[in-house]
C-alpha positions in Angstrom: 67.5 119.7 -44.0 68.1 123.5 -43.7 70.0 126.2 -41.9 67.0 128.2 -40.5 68.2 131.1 -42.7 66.3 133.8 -45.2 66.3 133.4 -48.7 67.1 136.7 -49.0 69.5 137.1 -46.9 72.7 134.6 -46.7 73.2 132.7 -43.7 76.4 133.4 -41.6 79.3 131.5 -42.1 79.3 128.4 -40.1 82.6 126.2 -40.0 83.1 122.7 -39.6 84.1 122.0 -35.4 87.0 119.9 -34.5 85.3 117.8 -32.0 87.0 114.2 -32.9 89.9 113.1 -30.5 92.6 110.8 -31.8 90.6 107.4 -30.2 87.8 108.4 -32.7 89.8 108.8 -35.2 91.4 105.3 -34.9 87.8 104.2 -34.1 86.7 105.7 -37.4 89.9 104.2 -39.4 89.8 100.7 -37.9 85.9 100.3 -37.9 85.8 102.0 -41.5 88.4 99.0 -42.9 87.0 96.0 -40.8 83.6 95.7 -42.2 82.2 92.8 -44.4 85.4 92.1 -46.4 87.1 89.8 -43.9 83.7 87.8 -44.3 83.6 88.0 -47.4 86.5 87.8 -49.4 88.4 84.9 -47.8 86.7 82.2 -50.0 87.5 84.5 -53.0 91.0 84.9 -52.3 91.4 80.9 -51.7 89.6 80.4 -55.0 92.5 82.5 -57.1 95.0 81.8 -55.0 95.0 78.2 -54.5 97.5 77.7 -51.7 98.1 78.3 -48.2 101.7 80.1 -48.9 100.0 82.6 -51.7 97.0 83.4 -49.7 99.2 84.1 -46.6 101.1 86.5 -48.9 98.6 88.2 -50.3 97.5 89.4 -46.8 101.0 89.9 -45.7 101.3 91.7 -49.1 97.5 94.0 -48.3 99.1 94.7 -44.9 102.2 96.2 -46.2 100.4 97.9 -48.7 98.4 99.8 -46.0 101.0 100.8 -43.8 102.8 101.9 -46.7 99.9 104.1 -47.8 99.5 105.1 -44.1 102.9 106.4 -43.6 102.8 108.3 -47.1 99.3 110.2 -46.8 99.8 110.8 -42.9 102.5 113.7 -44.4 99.4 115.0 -46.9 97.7 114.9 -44.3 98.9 116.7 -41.2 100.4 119.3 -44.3 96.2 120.0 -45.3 94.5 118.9 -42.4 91.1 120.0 -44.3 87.4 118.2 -45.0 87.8 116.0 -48.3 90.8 114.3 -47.9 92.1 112.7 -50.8 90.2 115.7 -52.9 92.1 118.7 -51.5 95.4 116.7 -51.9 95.0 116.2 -55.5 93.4 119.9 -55.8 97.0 121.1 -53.9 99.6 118.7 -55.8 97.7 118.5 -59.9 95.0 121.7 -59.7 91.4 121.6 -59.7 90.6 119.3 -62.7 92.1 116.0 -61.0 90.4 116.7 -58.1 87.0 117.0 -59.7 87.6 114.1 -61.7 87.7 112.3 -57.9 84.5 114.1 -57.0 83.0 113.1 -60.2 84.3 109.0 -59.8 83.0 109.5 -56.0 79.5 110.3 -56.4 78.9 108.2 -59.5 80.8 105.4 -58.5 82.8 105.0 -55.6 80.3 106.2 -52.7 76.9 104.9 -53.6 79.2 101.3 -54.3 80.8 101.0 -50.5 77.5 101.9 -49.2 75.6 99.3 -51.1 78.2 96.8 -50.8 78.3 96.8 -46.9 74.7 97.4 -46.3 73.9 94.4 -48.2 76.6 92.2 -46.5 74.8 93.9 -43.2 71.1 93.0 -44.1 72.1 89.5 -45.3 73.3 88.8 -41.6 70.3 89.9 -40.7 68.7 87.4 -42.8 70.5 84.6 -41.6 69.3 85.9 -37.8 65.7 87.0 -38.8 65.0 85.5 -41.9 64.0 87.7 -44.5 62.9 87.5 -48.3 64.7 89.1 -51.3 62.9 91.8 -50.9 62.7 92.5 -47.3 66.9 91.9 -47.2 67.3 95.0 -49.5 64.9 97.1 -47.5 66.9 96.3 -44.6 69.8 97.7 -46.0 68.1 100.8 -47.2 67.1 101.2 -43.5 70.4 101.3 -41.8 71.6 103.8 -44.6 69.3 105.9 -43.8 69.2 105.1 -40.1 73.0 105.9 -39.9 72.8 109.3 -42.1 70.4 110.6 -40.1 72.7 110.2 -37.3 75.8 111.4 -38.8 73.4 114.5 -40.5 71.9 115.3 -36.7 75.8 115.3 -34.9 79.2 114.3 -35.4 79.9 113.7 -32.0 76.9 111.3 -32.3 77.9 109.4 -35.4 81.9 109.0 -33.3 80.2 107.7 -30.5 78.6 104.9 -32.7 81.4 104.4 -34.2 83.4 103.9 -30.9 81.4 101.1 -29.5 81.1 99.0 -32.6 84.4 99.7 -33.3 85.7 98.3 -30.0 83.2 95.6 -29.9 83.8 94.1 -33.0 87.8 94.3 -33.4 87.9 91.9 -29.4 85.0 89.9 -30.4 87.2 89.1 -33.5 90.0 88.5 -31.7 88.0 86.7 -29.1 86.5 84.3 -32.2 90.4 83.7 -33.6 91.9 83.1 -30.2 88.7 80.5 -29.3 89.5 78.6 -32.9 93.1 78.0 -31.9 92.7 76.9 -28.8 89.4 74.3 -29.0 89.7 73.8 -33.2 91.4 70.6 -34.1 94.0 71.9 -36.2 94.6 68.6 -37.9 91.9 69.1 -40.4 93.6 72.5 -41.1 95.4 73.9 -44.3 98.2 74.4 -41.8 98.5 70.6 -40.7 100.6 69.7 -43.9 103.7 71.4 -45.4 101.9 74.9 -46.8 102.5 75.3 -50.9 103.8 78.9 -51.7 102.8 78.8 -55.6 99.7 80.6 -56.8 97.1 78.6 -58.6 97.8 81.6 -61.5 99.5 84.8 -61.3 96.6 86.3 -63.2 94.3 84.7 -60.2 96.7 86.4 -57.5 96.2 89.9 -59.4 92.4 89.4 -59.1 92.9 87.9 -55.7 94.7 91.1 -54.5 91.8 93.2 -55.5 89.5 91.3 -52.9 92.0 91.9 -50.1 92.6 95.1 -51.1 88.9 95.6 -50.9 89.0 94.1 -47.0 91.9 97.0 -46.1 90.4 99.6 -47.7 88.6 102.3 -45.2 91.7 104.7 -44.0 90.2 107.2 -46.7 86.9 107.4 -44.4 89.5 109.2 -41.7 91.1 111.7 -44.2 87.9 113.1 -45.4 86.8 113.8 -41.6 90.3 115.4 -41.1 88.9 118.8 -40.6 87.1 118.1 -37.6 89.9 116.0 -35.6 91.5 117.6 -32.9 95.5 118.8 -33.0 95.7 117.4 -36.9 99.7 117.2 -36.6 99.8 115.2 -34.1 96.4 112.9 -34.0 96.7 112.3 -37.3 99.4 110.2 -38.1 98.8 108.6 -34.7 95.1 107.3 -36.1 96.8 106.4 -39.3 99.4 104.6 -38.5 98.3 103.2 -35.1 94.8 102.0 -36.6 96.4 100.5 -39.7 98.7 98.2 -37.5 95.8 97.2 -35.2 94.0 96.3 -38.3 96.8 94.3 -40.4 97.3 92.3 -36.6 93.9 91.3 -36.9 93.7 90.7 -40.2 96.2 87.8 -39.9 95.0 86.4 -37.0 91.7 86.0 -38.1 93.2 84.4 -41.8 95.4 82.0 -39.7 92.8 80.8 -37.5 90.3 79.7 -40.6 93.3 78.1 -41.9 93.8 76.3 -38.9 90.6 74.7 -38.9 89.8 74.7 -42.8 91.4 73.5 -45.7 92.4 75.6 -48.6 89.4 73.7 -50.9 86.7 73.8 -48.2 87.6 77.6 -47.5 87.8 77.9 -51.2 84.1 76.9 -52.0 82.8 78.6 -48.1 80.0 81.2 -48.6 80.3 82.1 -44.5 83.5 81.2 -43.8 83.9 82.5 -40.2 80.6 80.7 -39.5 81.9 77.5 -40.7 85.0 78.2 -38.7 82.8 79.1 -35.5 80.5 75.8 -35.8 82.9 73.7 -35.1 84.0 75.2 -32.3 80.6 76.2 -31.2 78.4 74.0 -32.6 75.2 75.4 -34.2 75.0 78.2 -32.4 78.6 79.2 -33.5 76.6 80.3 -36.9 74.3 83.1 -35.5 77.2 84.2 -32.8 79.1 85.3 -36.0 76.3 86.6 -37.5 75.5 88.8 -34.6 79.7 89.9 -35.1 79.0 90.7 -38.5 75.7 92.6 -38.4 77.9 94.7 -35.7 80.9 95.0 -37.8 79.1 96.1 -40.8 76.8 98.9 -39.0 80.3 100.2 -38.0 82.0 100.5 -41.1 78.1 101.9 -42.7 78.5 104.6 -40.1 82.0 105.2 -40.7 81.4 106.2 -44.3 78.8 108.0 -44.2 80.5 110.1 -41.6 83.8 110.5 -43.7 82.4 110.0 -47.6 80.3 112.8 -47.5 82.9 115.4 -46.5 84.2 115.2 -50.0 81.3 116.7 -51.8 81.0 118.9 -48.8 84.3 120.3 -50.2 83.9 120.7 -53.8 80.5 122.7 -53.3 83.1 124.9 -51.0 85.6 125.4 -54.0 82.7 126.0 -56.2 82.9 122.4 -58.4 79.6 121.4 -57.3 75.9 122.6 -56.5 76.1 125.2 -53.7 73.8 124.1 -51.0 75.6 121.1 -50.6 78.7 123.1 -49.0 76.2 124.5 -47.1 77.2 123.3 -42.9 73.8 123.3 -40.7 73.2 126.2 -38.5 72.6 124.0 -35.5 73.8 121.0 -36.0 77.2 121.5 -37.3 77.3 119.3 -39.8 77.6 119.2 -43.6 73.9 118.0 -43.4 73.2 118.6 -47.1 75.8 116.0 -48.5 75.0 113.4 -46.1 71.0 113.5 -47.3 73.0 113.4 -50.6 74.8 110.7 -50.0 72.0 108.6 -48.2 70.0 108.8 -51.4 72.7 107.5 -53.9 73.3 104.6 -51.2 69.4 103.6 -51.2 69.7 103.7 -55.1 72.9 100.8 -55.6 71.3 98.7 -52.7 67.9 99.0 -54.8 69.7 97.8 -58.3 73.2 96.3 -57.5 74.9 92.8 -56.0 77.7 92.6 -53.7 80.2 91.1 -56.0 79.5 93.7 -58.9 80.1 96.3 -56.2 83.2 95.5 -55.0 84.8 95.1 -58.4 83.9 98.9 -59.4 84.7 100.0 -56.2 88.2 99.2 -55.9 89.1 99.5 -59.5 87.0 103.3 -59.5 89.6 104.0 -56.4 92.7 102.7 -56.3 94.3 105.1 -59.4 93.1 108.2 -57.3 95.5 106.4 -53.9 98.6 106.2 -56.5 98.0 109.5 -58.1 97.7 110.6 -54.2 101.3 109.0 -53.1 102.7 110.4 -55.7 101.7 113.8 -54.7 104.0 113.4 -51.5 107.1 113.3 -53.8 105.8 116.1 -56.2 104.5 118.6 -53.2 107.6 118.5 -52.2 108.9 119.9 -54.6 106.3 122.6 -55.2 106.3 123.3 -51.7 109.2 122.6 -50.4 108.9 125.1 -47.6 105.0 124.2 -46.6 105.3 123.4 -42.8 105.5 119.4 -42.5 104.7 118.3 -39.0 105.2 114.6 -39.9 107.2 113.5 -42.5 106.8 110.0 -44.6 108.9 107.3 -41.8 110.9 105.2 -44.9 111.0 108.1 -47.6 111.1 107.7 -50.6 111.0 103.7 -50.0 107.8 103.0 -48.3 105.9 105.4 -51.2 107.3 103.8 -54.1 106.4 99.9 -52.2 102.8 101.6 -52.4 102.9 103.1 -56.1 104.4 99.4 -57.7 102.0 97.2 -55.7 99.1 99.0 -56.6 100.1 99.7 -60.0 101.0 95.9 -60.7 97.6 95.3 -59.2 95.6 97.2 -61.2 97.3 96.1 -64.2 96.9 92.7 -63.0 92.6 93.8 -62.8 93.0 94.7 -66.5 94.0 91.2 -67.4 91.7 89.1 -65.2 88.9 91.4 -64.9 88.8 93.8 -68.2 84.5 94.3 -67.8 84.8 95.7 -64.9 88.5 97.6 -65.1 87.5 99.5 -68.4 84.1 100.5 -66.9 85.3 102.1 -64.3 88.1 103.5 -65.9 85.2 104.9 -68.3 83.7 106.9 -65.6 87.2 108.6 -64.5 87.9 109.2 -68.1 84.7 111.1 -68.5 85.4 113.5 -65.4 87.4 115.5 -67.5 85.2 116.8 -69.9 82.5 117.1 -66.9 84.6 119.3 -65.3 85.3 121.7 -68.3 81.0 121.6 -68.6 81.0 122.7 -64.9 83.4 125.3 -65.4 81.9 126.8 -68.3 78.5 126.6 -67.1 79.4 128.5 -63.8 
């Protein structure tokens, strides 16, 4: 992909458009977070948790957690409504080196790990429509990455306008599914027939529990790295953020409920497809491949969502000089950060080629979630180093809602560490060696 320019000579400056109105930024936000972890992570969650009343809190509890993180970064975010997101707030509140260290966890980890993840969850709905060998299911996953980046590489306004239909489609077909459960499941042979028990199987199960549903909610950072192409920032923003987190916690537990309904807590607990299982016996047979078709849908969405937002982060550092040039560079037609989508696209091709779903969603959350806290705690210490930086929208709930945000997550990943040490100290491996990465970088440039 180039800009059409001479070597020798340097191609104008072209900026980054702000084209996206504030229904596709929701659209982006809502699709981004419902993807395949509301198909896949129930059964884990009933597994560690081992009750109706703890499984129902941990949701409640993911819910909060993302409206509290909503509320906290809409203020970074209308105060830096730039490309990168998460980067340029850590680059504004801690310097450069924490924000190449997110760069750094980002390509290595993070990105090529939520694009494998989903486009395997995709391609195996696929499979159960079209069957498909071990082989051919990875290949399908491979396509739609590279499908979907071509998109987003050829047109934002065309990646948005994938984003709004299966956005749309999915989040009432959900709703549609839940609503059909309660009214024509027997909910007799439901968790929620008997009195509900509130104790956890373990607290060190709930810890690794909350790490699945956190995995399910996570997405709002897909918005934040777009922010430099939405339209009036200050006021679209917080809107998208806060709006779309709501719509997503609402469906969230009415889609929970309604397995519960129809499911007990040890049949959910051992289901590989639990909203088919749900469906069929509402539906019959055919309940199966309509939920399949909802998932193949859901998961293109949130595909396309990040590779529309993910990329914008590398897109960034190339801009402050942390990364190789040419992928800062925006296409001379197109008007895209074309570049670090191609980029991007590759590294997702790789994990698909050499990873499995579970291993990916381990490293992804864990490779995350400390960048988030480090993040919320730049709203209290920006303002302080800026007091006087305009603030458009401030935090609803401050200082409250920030510090609900930092304990939860911080008890949660400590939680991680305990049930899950493999995976915690791997990915706390690959942060740890951004540092001395970025020293490298800086003396080699």
């Amino acid at each position: 992909m180039t800009d059409g320019s001479s070597p020798d000579q340097p191609a104008e400056r072209v900026e980054l458009k702000r084209q996206l109105g504030v229904w596709s930024a929701g659209a982006i936000l809502v699709g981004a977070i419902i993807g395949s972890g509301i198909f896949g992570v129930p059964a884990e969650i009933a597994r560690e948790a081992g009750s109706v009343g703890a499984i129902t809190l941990l949701w409640l509890l993911g819910s909060a957690i993302t409206v509290c993180a909503a509320l906290s970064m809409s203020e970074l975010a209308v105060m830096f409504p730039r490309s990168g997101g998460t980067y340029v707030y850590l680059r504004e509140a801690y310097g450069p080196m924490p924000a190449f260290v997110f760069g750094w966890t980002r390509l290595l980890l993070i990105q090529p790990a939520v694009l494998g993840g989903i486009a395997l969850i995709f391609a195996a709905y696929v499979d159960a429509l079209f069957p498909l060998t071990d082989v051919g299911v990875r290949v399908v996953a491979a396509i739609a990455i590279v499908v979907l980046g071509a998109t987003n590489a050829r047109s934002v306004l065309w990646g948005a306008a994938v984003q709004n239909v299966t956005t749309w489609a999915k989040v009432l077909a959900i709703v549609g599914l839940s609503l059909a459960i309660f009214l024509f499941g027997d909910g007799g042979t439901g968790a929620l027939a008997a009195a509900p028990a509130f104790a956890p199987a373990s607290w060190t199960g709930a810890g690794v529990a909350l790490i699945a549903v956190l995995w399910a909610y996570d997405g709002w950072g897909e918005l934040l790295y777009a922010a430099g192409e939405v339209k009036d920032p200050g006021r679209n923003l917080p809107r998208a953020l806060i709006g779309g987190s709501l719509v997503v916690a609402a469906v969230y537990v009415l889609v929970n409920a309604s397995y519960l309904w129809v499911m007990p807590v040890a049949e959910l607990a051992v289901s590989e497809h639990v909203a088919s299982d749900a469906a069929i016996r509402i539906f019959g047979p055919v309940g199966a491949s309509l939920v399949a078709g909802l998932v193949v849908v859901s998961t293109f969405g949130a595909l396309n969502a990040t590779l529309l937002g993910g990329p914008r982060v590398f897109y960034a550092l190339a801009e402050d000089g942390l990364f190789f040039r040419p992928v800062g560079r925006i296409h001379a037609r197109w008007g895209t950060p074309a570049a670090a989508i191609a980029m991007v696209t590759v590294l997702g091709v790789g994990y698909v080629s050499v990873r499995t779903f579970a291993e990916l969603v381990q490293v992804f959350i864990l490779g995350l979630w400390p960048f988030y806290i480090l993040v919320v705690w730049g709203v209290f210490r920006l303002r302080k180093l800026k007091p006087d930086h305009p603030r458009p929208y401030r935090t609803f709930g401050y200082p409250w809602v920030p510090w609900i945000f930092l304990l939860a997550s911080t008890a949660m990943l400590v939680s991680a560490f305990i049930g899950a040490p493999g995976s915690t100290l791997f990915s706390f491996g690959i942060i740890a060696a951004g540092a001395p990465a970025y020293y490298l970088w800086r003396r080699r440039t």
